[in-house]
C-alpha positions as CSV (number, residue, x, y, z in Angstrom):
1,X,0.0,0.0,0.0
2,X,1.6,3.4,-0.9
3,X,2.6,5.6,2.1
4,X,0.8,8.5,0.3
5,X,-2.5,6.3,0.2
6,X,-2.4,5.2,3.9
7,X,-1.5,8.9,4.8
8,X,-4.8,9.9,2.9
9,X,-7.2,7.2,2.9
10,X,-6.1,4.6,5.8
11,X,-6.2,6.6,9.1
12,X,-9.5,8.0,8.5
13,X,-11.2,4.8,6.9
14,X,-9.9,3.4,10.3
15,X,-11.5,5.8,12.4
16,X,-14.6,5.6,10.2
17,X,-15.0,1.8,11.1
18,X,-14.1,2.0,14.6
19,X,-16.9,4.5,15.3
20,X,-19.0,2.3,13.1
21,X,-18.1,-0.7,15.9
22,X,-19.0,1.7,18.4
23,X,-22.5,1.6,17.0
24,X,-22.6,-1.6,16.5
25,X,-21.7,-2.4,20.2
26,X,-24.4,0.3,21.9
27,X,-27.3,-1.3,20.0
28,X,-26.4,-4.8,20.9
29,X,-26.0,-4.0,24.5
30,X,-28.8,-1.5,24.8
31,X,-30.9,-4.6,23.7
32,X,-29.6,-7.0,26.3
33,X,-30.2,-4.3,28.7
34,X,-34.1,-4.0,27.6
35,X,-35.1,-6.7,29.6
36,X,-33.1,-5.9,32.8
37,X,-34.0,-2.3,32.7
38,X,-37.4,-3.0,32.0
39,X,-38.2,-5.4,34.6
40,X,-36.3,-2.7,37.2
41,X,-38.9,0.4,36.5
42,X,-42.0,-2.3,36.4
43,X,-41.0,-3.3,40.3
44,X,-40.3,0.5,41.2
45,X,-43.8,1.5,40.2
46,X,-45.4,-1.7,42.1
47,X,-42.8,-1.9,44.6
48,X,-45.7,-1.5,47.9
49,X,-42.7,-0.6,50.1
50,X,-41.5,2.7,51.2
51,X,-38.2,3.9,52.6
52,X,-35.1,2.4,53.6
53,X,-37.1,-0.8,52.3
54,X,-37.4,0.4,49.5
55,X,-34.5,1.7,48.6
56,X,-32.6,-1.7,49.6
57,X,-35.3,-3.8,47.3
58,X,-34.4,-1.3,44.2
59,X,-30.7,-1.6,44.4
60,X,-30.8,-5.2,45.1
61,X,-32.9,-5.4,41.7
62,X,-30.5,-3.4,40.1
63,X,-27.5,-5.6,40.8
64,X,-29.4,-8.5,39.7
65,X,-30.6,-6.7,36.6
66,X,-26.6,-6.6,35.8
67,X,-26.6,-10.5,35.9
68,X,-29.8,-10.7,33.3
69,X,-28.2,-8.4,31.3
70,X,-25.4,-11.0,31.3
71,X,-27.6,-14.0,30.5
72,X,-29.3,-11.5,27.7
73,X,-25.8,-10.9,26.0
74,X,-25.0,-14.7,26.0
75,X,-27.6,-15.7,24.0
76,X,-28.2,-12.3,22.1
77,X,-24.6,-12.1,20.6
78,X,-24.2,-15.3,18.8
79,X,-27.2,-14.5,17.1
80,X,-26.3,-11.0,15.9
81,X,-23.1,-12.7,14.1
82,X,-25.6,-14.1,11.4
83,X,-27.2,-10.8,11.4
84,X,-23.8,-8.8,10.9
85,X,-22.9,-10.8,8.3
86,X,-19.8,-12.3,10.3
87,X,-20.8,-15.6,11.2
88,X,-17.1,-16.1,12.0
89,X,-13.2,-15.4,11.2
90,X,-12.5,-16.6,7.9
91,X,-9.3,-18.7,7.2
92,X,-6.8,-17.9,5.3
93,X,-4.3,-14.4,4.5
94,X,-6.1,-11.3,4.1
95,X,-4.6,-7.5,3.7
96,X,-6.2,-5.1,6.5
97,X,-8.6,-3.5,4.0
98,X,-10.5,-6.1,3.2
99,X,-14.0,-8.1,3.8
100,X,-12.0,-10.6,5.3
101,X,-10.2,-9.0,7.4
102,X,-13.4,-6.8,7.9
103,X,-15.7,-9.8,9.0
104,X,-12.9,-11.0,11.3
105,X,-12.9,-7.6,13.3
106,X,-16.3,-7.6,13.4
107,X,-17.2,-11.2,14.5
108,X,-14.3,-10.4,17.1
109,X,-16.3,-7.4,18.4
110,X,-18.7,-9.5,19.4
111,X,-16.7,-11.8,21.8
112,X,-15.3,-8.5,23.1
113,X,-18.2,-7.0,24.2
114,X,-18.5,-10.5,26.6
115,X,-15.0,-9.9,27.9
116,X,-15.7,-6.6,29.1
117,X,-18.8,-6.9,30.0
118,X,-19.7,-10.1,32.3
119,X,-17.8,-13.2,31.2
120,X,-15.5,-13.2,34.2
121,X,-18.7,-13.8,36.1
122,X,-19.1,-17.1,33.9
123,X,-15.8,-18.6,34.5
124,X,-15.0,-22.3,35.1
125,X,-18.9,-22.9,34.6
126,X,-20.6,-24.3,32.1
127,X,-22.1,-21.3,31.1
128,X,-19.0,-19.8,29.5
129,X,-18.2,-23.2,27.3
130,X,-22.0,-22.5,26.1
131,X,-21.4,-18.9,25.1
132,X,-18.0,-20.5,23.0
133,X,-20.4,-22.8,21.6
134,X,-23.0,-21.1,20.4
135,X,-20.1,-18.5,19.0
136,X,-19.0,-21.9,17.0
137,X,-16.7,-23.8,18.8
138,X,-16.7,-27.3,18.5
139,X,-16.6,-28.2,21.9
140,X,-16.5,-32.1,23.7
141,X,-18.0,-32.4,26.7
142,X,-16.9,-31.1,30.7
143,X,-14.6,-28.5,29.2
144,X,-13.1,-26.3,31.5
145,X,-12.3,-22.6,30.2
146,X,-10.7,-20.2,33.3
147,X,-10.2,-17.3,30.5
148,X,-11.5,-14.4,29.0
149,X,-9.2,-14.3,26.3
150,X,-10.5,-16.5,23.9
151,X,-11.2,-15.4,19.8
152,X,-12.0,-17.3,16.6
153,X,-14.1,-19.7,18.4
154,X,-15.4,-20.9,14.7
155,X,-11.8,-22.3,14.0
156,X,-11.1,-23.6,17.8
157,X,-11.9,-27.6,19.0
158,X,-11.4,-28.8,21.7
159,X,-12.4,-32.2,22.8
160,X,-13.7,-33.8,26.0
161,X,-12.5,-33.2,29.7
162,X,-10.1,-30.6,28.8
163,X,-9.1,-27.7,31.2
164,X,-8.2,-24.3,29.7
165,X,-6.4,-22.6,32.5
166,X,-6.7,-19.4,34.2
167,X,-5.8,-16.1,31.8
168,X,-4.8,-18.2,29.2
169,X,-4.5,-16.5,25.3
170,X,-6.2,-18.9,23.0
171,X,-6.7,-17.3,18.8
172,X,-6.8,-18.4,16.0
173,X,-5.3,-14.9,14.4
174,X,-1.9,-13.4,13.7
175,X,-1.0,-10.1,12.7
176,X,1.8,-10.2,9.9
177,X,3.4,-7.9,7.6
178,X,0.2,-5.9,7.2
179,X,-2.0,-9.2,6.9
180,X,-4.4,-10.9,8.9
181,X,-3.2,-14.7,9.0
182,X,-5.9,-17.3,10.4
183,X,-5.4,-21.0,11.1
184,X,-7.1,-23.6,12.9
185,X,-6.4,-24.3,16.4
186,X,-6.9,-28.1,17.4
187,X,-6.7,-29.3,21.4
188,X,-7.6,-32.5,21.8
189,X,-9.6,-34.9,24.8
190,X,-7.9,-34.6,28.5
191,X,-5.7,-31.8,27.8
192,X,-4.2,-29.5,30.6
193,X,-3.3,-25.8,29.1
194,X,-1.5,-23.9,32.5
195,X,-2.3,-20.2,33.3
196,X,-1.2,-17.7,31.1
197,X,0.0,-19.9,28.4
198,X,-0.4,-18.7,24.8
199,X,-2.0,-21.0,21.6
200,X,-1.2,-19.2,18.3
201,X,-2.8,-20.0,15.1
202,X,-2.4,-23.3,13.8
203,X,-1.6,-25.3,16.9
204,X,-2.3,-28.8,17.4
205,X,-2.1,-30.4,20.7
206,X,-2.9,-33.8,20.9
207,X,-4.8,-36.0,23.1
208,X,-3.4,-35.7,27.0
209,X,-1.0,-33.3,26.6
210,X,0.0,-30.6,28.9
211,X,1.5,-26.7,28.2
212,X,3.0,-25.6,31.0
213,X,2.4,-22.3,32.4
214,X,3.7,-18.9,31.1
215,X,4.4,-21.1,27.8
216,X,4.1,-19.4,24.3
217,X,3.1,-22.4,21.3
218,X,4.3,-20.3,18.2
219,X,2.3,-20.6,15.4
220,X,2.0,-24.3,13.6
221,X,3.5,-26.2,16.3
222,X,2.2,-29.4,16.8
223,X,2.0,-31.9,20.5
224,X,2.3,-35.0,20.1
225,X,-0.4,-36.9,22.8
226,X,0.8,-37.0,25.8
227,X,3.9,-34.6,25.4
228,X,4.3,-31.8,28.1
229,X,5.8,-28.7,26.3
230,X,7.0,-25.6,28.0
231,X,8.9,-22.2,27.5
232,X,9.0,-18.8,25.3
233,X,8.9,-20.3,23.0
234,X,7.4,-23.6,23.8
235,X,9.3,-26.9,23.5
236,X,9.0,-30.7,24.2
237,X,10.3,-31.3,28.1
238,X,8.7,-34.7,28.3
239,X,7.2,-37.6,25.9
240,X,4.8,-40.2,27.5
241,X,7.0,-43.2,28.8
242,X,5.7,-45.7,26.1
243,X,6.9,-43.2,23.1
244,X,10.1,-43.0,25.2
245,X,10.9,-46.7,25.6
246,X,9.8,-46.6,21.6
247,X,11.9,-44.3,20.4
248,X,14.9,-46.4,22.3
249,X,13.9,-49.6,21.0
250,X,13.3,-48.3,17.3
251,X,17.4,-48.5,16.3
252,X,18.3,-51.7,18.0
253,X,15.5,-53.4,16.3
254,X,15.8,-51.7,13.1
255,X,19.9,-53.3,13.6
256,X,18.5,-56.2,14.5
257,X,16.1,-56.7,11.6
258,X,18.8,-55.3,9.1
259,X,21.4,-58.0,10.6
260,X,19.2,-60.9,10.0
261,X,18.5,-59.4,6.4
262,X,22.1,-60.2,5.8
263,X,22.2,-63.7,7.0
């Protein structure tokens, strides 16, 4: 993109569609706050109490209106993606300006609006793995998700009895070279991800493997089942005893085998 164009064109188309998003966001949460707000002024004008009484009955309802507000957003957001046009984030390479990259931003705005606005209330319950789901991850069943930082969910699975742990970064999109890149991100059955590790784009991690904590899985790398990886960036500290004793067997029987191929 010439520096000339982005000087002219880029910062304000930008700005343009980031004011756009903040449209986009009031009216979806002015909607999930219909029914909270509008259950709150039907109990203060029947509300037979008076006082102090009052008062505490009203606030009280007004906390809990922030909890069906919640519920309202869970269910009300996944459905706006089909509405939006941004069902979810495409796969593949796409420069910034672009309807790729466009629904991508928007489908995303979606998930952030539940970040900041109740899902650490949802944590490590099966509410939040619902949320995921109905955003369109494929999900197996008791899945454990101690994060808010979770995007992509179209291109995420993760299979059964897996724990995602606390402040993990799981995505499915990279920023590179003034493109969006987007890959699939695999985690398999029984899998233990420890807090604050990062999954990048394209990551597989196979069945009853563990990431350590703090660990960063750069884009593409693969787990093998039952691996425990580790570090910035992530590497293999420890294979499953059987692949172990396999991997020691494998050149004194290919020996042997060649030896009696010589007799």
């Amino acid at each position: 993109m010439p520096a000339r164009w982005r000087q002219l064109i880029f910062t304000p188309l930008h700005t343009a569609v980031t004011l756009l998003l903040f449209v986009e966001v009031s009216v979806l949460a002015g909607l999930a706050a219909f029914p909270a707000v509008k259950g709150w002024l039907l109990l203060r004008d029947r509300l037979p109490l008076h006082g102090d009484a009052r008062l505490l009955v009203l606030c009280v309802a007004a906390a809990l209106g922030y909890f069906v507000f919640g519920l309202a957003l869970l269910l009300l957001l996944p459905a706006a993606r089909f509405v939006l046009l941004a069902p979810g984030t495409p796969e593949g390479r796409f420069p910034y300006l672009s309807w790729g990259a466009w629904r991508w931003a928007s489908f995303n705005t979606l998930t952030l609006i539940y970040r900041f606005a109740f899902i650490n209330w949802i944590r490590v319950t099966p509410l939040i793995a619902l949320f995921h789901r109905l955003m369109g991850m494929r999900l197996g069943a008791r899945v454990q998700f101690n994060t808010a930082v979770v995007a992509d969910q179209n291109l995420i699975t993760v299979g059964d009895d897996s724990v995602v742990g606390g402040d993990v970064t799981l995505v499915a999109h990279s920023a590179e070279a003034g493109e969006l890149v987007t890959a699939p991100v695999r985690i398999g059955s029984r899998v233990t991800i420890g807090i604050m590790a990062v999954i990048l784009p394209g990551c597989v991690i196979g069945d009853g493997a563990t990431v350590a904590a703090g660990a960063v899985l750069a884009k593409g790398t693969v787990v093998g089942p039952g691996e425990l990886w580790g570090g910035v960036p992530a590497r293999c500290l420890a294979r499953p005893a059987a692949a172990q004793a396999s991997g020691a067997a494998g050149p004194a029987a290919t020996g042997s085998a060649a030896g009696r191929d010589r007799r």
